[in-house]
LOROKOL-768560 format. One record per residue: x, y, z of N, C-alpha, C in turn. Coordinates in pm, whole numbers, plus 50000, padded with zeros to 5 digits. Layout:
N
XYZXYZXYZ
...
END
This chain:
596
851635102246918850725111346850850155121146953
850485134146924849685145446973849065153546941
848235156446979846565166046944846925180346979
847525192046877848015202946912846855214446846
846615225246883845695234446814847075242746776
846825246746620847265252946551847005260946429
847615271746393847785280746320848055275146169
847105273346116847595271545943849175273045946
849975285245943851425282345905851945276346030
851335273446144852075264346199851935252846174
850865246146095850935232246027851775231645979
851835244445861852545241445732853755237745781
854525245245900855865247345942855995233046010
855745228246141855665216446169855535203046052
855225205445930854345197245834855885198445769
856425205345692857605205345673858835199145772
859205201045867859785196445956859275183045914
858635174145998858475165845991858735155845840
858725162345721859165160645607860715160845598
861385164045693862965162945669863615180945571
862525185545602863335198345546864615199145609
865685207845533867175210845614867185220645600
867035231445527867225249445499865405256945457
865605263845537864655274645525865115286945468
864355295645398864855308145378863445314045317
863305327645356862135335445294862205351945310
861315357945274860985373745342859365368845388
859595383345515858295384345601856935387345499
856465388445480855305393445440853885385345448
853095389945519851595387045570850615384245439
850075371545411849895367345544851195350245538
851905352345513853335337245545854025338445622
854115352445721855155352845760855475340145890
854525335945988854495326446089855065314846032
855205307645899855585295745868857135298845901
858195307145841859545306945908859665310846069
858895320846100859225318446279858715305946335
857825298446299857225287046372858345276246332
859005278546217860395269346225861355274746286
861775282846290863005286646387862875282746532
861635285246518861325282546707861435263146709
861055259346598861405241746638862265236546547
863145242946470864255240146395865065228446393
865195225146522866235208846571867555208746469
868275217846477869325219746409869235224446220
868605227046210868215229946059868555246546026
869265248345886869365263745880868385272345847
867835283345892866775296145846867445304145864
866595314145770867005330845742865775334845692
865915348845738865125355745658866255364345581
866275361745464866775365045328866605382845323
867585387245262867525402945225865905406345108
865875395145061864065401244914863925381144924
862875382244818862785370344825863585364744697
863945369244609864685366744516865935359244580
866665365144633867735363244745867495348044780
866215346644888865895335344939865595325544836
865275325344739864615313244659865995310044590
867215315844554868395315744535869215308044618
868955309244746869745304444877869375290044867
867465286344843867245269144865867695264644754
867815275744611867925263244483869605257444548
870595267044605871675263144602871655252044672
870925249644795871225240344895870415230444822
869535236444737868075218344686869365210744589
870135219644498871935215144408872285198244499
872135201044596873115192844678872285179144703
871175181744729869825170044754869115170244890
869235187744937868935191345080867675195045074
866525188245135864605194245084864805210745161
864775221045044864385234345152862925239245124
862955246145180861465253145166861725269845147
861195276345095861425292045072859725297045110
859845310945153858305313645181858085330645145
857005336145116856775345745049855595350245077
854635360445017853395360645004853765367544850
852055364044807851945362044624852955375844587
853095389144647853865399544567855065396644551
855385385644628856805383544631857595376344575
856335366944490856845359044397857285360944260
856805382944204857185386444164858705388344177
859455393844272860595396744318861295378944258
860885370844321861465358644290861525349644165
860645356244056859935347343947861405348143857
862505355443837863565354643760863815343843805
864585338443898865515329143893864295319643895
862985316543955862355304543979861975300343807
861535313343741861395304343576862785296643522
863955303343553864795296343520864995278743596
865165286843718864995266843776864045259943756
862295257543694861825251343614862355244143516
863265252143464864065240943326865035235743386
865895239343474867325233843520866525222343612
865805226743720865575217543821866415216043958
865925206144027866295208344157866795187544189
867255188844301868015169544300867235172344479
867315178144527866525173844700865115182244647
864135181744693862925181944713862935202644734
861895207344652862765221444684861135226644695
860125236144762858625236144814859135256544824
858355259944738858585276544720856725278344740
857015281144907855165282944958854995294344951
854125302344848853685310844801852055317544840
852415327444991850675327145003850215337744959
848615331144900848145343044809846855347744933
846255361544914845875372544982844925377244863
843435368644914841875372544854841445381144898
841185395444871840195405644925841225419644898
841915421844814843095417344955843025423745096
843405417845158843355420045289844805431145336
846105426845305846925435945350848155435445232
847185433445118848425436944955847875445544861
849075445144755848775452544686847695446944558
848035434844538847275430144427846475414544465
846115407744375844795398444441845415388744319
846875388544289847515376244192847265363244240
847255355044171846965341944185847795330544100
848435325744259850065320644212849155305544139
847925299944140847765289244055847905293543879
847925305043857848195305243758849425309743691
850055313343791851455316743811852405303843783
851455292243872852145277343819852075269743614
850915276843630850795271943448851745283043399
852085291843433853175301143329854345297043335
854725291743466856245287843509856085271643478
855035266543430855415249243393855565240643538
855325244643617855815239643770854835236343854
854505220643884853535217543964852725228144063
851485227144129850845241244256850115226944312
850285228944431849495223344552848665236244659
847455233144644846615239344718845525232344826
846095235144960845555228845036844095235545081
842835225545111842035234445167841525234545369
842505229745400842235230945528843515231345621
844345236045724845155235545825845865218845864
844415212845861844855195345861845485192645768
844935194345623845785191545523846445197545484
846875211345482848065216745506849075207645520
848895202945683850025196845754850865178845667
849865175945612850195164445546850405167945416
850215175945335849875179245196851825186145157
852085194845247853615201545274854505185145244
854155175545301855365164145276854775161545147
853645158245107853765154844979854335162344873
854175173744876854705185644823856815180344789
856785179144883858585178844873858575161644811
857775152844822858025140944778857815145444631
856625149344586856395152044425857675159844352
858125171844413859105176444371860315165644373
860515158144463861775151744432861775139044291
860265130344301859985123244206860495134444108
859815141544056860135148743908860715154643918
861805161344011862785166643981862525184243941
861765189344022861535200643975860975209844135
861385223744112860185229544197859065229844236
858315229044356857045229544317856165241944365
855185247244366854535259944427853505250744535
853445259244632852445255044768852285263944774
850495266944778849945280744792848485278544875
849105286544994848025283345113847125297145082
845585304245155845775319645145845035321145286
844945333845251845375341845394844255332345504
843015333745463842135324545577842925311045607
843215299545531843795288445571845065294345628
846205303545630847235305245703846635305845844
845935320145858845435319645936844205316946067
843825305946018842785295546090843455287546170
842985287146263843165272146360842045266046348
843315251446390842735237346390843395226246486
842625218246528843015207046629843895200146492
845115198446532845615186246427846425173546520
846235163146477847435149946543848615154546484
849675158746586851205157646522851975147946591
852745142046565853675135046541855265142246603
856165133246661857445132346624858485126646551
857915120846421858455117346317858665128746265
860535122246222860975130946140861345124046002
861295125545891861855117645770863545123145750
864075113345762865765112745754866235115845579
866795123145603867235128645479868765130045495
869215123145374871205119845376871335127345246
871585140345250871965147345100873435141645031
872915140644915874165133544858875415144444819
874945155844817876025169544813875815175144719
876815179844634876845189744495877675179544442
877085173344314877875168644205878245179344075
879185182544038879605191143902878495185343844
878165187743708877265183143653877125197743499
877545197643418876565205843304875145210243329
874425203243351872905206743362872875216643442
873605219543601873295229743634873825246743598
873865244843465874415257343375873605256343295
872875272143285872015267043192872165276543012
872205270042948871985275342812871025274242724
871275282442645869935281842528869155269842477
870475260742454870655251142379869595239042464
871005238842595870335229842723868375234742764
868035249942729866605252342834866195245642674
866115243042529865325244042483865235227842480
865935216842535865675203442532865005199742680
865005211442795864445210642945863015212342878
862825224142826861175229742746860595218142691
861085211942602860615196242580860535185942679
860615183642774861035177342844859755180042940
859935191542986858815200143109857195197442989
857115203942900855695195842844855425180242809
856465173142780856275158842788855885154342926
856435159243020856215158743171854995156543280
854965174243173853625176743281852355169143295
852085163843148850715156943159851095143243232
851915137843254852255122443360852445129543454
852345138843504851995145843657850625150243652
850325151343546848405154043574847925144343594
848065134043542847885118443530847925114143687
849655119043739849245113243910848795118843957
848715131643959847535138144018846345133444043
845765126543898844325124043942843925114444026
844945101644049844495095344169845725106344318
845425115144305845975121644471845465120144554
845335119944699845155115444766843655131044817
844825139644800843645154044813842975159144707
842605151144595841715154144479840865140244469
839575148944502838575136644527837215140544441
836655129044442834845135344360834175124944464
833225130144470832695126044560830875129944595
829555126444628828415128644571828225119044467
826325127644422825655119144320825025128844262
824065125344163823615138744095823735145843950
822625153643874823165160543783823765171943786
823575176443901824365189843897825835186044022
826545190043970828175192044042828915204044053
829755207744153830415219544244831755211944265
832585219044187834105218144182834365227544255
835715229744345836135243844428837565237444445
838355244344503839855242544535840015249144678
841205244344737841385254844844840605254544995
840485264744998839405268045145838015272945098
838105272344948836805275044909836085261044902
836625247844890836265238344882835595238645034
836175240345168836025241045261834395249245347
834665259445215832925265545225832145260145187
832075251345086831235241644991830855238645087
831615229945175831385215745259830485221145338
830645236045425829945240445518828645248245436
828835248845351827095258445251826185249245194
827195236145188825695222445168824925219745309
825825218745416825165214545545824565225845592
824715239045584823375247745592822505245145516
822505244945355821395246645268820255229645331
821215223245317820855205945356820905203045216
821555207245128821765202044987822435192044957
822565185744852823755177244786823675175544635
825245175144574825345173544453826585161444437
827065166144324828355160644300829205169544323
830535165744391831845179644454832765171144387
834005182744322834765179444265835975186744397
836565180544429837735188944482839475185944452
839525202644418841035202344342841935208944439
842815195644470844155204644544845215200544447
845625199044337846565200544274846285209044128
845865222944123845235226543995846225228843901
847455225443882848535228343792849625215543805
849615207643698849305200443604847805192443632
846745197443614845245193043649844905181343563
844295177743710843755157743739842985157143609
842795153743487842485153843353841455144343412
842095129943410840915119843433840305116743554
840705124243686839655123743797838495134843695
838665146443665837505152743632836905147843538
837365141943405836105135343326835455129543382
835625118743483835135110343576834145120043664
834135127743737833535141143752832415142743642
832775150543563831705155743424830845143143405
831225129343390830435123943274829155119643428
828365124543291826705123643361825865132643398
826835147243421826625157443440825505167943358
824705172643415824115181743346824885201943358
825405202243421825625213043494826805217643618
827425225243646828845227043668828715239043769
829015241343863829405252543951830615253043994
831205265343942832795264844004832865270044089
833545272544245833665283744354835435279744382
835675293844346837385289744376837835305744397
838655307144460839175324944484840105332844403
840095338344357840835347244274840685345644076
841405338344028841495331643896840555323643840
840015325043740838935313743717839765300443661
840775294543762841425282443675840845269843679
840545264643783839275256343797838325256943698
838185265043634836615269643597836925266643403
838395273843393838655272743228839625259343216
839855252043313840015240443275838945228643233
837825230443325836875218843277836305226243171
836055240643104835435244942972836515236642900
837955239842921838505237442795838425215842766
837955210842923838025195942918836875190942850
836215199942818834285197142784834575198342631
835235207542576835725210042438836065200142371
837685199642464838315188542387837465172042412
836605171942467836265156442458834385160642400
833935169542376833205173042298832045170142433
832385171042563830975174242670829915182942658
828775180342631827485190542652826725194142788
827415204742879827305209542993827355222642998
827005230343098826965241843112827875245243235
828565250843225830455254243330829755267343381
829475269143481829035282543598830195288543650
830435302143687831435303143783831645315543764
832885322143773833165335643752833325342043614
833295330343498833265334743365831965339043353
830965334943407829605336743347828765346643423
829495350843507829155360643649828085352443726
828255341643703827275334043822828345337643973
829405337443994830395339144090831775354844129
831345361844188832165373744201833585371044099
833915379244032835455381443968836515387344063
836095391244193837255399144284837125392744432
838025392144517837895394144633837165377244687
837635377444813837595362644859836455358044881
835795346244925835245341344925834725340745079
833205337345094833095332145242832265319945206
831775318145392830285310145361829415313845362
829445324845349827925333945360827775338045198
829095341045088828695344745023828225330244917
829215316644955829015301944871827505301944957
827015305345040825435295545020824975305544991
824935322144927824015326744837824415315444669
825685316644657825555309444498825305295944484
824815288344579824835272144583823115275244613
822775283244702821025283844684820285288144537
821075293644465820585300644330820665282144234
822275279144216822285264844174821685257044201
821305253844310820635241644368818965243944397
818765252144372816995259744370816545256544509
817795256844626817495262344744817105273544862
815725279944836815885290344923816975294045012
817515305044965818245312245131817715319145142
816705326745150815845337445256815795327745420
815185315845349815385305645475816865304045553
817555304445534818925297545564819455312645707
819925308045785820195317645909821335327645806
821955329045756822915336645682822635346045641
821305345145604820645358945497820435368545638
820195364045752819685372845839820715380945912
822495375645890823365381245983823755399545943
823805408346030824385423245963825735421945931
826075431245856827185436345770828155437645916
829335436445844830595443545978830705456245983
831145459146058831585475746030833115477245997
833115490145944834165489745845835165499245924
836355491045923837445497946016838455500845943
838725510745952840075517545809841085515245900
842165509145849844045511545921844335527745963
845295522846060845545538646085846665536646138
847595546946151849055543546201849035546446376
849635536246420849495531646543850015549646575
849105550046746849415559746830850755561246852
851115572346880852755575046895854245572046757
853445566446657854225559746530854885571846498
856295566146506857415581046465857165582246282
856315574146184856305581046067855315593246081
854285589046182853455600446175854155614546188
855005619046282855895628446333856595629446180
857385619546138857835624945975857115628345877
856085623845856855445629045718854975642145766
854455643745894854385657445950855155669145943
856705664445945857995673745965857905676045794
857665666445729858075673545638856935683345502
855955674645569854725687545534854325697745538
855425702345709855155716445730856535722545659
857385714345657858835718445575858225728945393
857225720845349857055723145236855855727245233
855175733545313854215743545308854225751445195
853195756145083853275758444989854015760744902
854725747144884855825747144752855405735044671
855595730244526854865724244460855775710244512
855555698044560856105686944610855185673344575
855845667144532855485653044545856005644144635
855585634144717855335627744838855215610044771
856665604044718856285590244655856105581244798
855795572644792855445561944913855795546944886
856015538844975856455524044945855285517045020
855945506545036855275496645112855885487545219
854885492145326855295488645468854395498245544
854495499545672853655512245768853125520845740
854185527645666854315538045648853095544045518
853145533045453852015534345294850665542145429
850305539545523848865546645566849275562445586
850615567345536850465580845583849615588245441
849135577545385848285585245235847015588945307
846285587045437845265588845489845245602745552
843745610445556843885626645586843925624945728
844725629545847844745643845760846145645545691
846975634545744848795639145681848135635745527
848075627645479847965629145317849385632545254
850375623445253851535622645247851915614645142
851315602745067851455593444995850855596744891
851345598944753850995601544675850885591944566
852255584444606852425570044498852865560344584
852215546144535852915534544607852135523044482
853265516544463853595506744347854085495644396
854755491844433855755478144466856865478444592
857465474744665858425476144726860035482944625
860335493144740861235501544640861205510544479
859785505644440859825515444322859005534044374
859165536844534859015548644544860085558444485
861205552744534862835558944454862775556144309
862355550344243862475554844112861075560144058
860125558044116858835568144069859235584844122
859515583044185860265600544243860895606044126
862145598944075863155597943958862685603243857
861385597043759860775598643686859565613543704
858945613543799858075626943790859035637443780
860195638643846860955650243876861645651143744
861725638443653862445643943528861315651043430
859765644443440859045651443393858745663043396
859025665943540858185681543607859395687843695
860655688143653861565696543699861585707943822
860205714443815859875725943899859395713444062
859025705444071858365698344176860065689744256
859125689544421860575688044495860155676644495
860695663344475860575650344457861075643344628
860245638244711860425630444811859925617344820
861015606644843860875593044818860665587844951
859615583344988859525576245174859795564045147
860585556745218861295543145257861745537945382
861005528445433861385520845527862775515345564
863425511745660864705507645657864545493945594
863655481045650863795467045586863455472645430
862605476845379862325478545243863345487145144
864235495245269865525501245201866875487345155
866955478145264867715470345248867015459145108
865935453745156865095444945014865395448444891
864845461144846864795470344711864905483044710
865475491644793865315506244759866815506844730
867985498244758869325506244738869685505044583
869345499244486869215500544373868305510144307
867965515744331866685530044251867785539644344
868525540044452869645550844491870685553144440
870905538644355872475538944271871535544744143
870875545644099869935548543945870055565143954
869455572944087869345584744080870785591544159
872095585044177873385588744205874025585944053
873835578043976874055570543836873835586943752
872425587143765871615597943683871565613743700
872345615843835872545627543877870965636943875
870035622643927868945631443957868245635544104
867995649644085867775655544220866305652344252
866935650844373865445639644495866165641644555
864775638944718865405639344838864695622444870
865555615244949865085604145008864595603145109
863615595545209863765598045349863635585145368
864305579245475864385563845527863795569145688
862865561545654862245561945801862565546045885
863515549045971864265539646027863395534346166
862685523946132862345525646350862645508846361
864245507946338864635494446333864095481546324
863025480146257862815468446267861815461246120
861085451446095860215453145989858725450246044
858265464346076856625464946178856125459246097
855565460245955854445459845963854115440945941
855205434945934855095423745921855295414246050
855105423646150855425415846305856445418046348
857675427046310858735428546396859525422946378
859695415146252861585407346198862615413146180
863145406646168864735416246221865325416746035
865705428346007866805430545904868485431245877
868885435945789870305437045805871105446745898
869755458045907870405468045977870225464546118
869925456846191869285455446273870405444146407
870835442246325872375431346366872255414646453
870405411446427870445397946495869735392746328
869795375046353869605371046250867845364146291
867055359146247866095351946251866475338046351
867535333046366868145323246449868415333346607
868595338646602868625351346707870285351046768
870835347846592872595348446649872935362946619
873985371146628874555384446636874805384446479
874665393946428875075397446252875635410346266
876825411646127876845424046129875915434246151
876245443746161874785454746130874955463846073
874405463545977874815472745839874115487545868
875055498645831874765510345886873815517745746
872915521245744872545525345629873035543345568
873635546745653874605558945633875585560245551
876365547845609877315541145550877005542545427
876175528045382875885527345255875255535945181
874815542745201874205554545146875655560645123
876735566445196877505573545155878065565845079
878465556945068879555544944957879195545144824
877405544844808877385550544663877195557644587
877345568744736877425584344645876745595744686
876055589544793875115599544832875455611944953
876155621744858876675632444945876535635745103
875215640745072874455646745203873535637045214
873965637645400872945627545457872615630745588
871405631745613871165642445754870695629545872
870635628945981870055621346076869385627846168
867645623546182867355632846263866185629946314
865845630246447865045621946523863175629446451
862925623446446861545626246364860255633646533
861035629646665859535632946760860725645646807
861745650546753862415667846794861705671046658
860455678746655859555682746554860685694746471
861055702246572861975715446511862885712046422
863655699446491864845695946425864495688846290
863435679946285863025672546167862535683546031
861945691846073861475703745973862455709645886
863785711446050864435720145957865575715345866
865535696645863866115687145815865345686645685
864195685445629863715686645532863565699645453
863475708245582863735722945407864975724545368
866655717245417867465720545414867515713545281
867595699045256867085688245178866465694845066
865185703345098864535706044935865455718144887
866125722744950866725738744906868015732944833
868745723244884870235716744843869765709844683
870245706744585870605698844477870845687044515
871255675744368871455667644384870145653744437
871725647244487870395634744573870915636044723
869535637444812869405642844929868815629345043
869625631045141869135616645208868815623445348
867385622045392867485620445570866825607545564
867525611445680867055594145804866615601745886
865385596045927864585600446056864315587646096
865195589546244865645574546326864675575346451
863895570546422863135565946618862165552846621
862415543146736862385528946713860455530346705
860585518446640858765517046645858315514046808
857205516246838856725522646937856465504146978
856665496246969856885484346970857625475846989
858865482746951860335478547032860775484847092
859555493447159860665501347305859535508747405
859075499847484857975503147545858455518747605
857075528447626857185535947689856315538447786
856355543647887855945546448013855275562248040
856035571547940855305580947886853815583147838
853105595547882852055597947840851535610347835
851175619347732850595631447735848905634347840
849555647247882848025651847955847675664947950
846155665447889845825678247868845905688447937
845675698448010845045706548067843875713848024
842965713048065841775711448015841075733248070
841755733648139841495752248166842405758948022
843625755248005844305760847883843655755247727
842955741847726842505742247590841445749547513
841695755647431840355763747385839475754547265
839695742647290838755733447159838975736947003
840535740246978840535744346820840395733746765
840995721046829840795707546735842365707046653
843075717046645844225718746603845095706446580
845325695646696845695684746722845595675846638
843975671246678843335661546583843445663846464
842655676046400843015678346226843805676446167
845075681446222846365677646170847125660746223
847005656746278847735643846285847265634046294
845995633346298845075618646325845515610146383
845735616646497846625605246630845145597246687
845155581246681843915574646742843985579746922
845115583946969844925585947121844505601547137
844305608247051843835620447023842435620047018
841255623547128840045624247153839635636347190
837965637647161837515650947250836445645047322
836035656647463835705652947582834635667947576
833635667547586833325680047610833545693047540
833795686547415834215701347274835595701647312
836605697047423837995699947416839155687547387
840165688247363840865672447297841355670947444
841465657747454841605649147549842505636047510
843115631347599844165620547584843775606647611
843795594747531843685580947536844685575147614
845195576147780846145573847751846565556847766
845235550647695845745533047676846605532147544
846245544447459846905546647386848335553547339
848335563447405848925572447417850395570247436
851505570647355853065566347427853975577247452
853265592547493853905606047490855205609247422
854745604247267855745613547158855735628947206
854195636047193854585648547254854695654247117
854305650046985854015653646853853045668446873
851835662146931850785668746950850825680947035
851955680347151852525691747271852805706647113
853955698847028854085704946966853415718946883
852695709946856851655715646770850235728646854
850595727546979849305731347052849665749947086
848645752146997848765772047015848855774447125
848245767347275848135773547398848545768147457
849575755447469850185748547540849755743247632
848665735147565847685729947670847985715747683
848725709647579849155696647624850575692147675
850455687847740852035686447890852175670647843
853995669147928854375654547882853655646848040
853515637648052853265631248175853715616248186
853645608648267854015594748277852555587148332
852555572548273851545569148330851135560548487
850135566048502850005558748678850135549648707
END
């Protein structure tokens, strides 16, 4: 036994391992992405990938779970959209090895698009959810996870969020591994699925579920615990604030804590309720916690009062702390917090994203802004880096929806508004995920758009994983490397320009060529993220030639872009001398330089 400090997904990842996982597969996206690198890095012969979408990946474990191999697939909550086709279907078919689709959800949100909440994602799909509330239990909670799935024979959801991913904790690990002998792929009917076959699985999955609520309620991580008329149910890492907002307040009640809220512990919580005068729910996102014990009070005819986010005793948006659980546990519990040190701490200050210094999208959304200097244009946007070029002064992003639906939101305005030059921004990983399908739609449709793939090889904004185009795998063996030129020309896409986005001249005159041509129009503006290729470069003013127009700054909102005395001046901790800014300067006051 060893005492390691770790990273929430490095529990989870180690916590798996140690469970006998054999195949990994997922996409990057924050905050999950550390659970597949923290396995690759201790793998001990086991297969990973990072999968082309996550659809892809959750496809890859059902095949290998076929055989009786425990995999694990990993995501964050948007991605379980991408994946929810085939996973509703394997709910009814099922799985024969132990199959754990860890799904992290993102309260506030912090770096998504939406604030979904895969526990309720589990009651739509019929499919057990384990929600751990701490890094420790994380690490033990992941094997139970693959044991429950194998008992019943089904998928299950594990949904950590972003604070428990990312928290450390002292945990005891182990070099136990659990031995796992897959019995292979047997033929079998069942794994075909038909009408006939899902509508006797559908019977089957509700006869089911409640003898999994049932074990649930004696689980090992669903506990009650306290005395009292009033009681505080929570799930998660919100349970985790409880724990810490009683020992400030110095309170106590009755705590209900739910780590399995889908098929929910029926008779741990009556056991809970009875005696009860009163109910506080604190849980993040969904009020599911909260409309399960209303609907448990109903059906057994309880006279209590259920608190929580239905009743606005508890925020409806955005995550949770401990600062904000001991304002709602002092209101419940008729504990002053004026007293309590919490009320007294200041606000944070508020730091907006900004695209890293030297970032070659900045240089593109630039090239092509001045390309289209007063002509009527729309500017669609995806998701990845690049989504902050919607910030002034580029103001480049006009739409961003989902991964890859910039190419078909482009599609659509331009059929509406014919007169407008339609430009679709796309990342290279997010071109390979989902954008090459909305390219076959508007080559299909013969509709005129211009595309731009902003290539800086790699997938930044999720830490730097490697894609298809990119030619290493997550194992860090050699892969093809898929040319996106190529494919772009294969399904049709005539014209296709390549063109370094920090030669400002050349990029400009790559995009007016693009809006003037018909059709569907492709540049690539290729230059690596400023992250996979250190530079040694650095811009320096001359400070006798600047006349303080500000010219610089206004236009590009470079963070290494400062003023000194009314004149712009260079960061250069920042600074990686793109030479964007040289560009741009009426008096040629900014020079390339190297740093000292």
């Amino acid at each position: 036994m060893a005492q390691s400090l770790l990273m929430g997904n490095q529990a989870i990842a180690l916590g798996a391992l140690r469970a006998g996982v054999g195949l990994c597969s997922g996409y990057p996206g924050t905050p999950s992405t550390e659970v597949l690198e923290t396995i690759s890095k201790n793998r001990r012969g086991i297969y990973v990938e990072w999968s082309v979408n996550e659809k892809a990946a959750l496809e890859v474990a059902a095949g290998a779970a076929y055989t009786g191999t425990r995999t694990l697939v990993t995501m964050k909550q948007v991605g379980l959209n991408v994946a929810s086709d085939p996973l509703m279907s394997l709910g009814y078919i099922g799985v024969k090895g132990g199959m754990v689709v860890l799904v992290a959800d993102d309260p506030g949100p912090i770096s998504s698009q939406t604030e979904q909440d895969t526990r309720t994602f589990a009651r739509y799909a019929k499919i057990p959810c384990f929600d751990p509330s701490s890094p420790e239990e994380a690490y033990e909670m992941i094997g139970d996870a693959f044991d429950y799935s194998e008992k019943y024979a089904t998928p299950v959801l594990f949904r950590p969020t972003t604070r428990l991913c990312h928290a450390c904790a002292s945990i005891d690990t182990d070099d136990f591994v659990k031995q796992i002998s897959p019995e292979g792929f047997k033929k079998d009917p069942k794994w075909v699925i038909f009408p006939r076959l899902s509508y006797a699985a559908h019977l089957n999955i509700e006869k089911r579920n409640p003898q999994i609520g049932e074990d649930f309620s004696t689980y090992r991580f669903n506990t009650r615990t306290g005395a009292g008329k009033k009681g505080v149910a929570a799930g998660g890492v919100s349970h985790a604030y409880v724990k810490e907002a009683l020992k400030i307040l110095g309170g106590d009640c009755r705590l209900l804590k739910v780590g399995t809220p889908f098929p929910f512990p029926e008779t741990l919580a009556y056991e809970f309720l009875d005696g009860l005068e009163e109910v506080l729910v604190i849980e993040e996102l969904d009020p599911v916690i909260e409309r399960e014990l209303v609907y448990l009070c109903g059906k057994k005819g309880i006279r209590l009062t259920v608190k929580g986010k239905l009743t606005g005793h508890v925020q409806a948006a955005g995550e949770n702390t401990v600062e904000s659980v001991v304002r709602q546990l002092s209101e419940f519990l008729n504990i002053p917090y004026e007293k309590t040190a919490a009320a007294s701490l200041p606000q944070l200050p508020v730091r907006p994203p900004v695209l890293c210094a030297g970032c070659p999208h900045r240089a593109s959304f630039y090239a092509v802004k001045q390309a289209m200097k007063g002509k009527k244009a729309l500017f669609s946007g995806d998701i990845g880096c690049y989504t902050l070029g919607n910030a002034q002064p580029l103001d480049m992003v006009d739409t961003c929806l989902c991964m890859g639906a910039g190419i078909t939101l482009a599609q659509g305005i331009r059929r509406a508004e014919p007169d407008t030059a339609c430009f679709a921004f796309v990342g290279d990983s997010t071109f390979f995920a989902s954008g090459i399908t909305g390219i076959v739609n508007a080559v299909y449709n013969n509709t005129d758009m211009i595309l731009v793939v902003l290539d800086n090889s790699t997938t930044a904004m999720t830490g730097h994983q490697p894609h298809p185009g990119t030619g290493r795998t997550l194992m860090g063996d050699a892969a093809g490397k898929l040319s996106i030129p190529d494919i772009l020309k294969a399904i049709g896409v005539k014209n296709v320009q390549i063109a370094d986005p920090l030669d400002l001249t050349a990029a400009i005159a790559a995009a007016k060529k693009a809006a003037d041509d018909g059709g569907v129009q492709a540049i690539i503006y290729k230059s690596p993220c400023i992250y996979v290729t250190e530079s040694e470069k650095t811009a320096d003013v001359e400070p006798d030639q600047c006349i303080g127009c500000q010219r610089c700054i206004q236009e590009l909102g470079c963070p290494a872009l400062v003023t000194e005395g009314g004149k712009a001046a260079i960061d250069k901790s920042l600074c990686t001398g793109c030479l964007i800014c040289a560009h741009i300067c009426p008096t040629g006051a900014i020079k390339g330089g190297r740093r000292s």
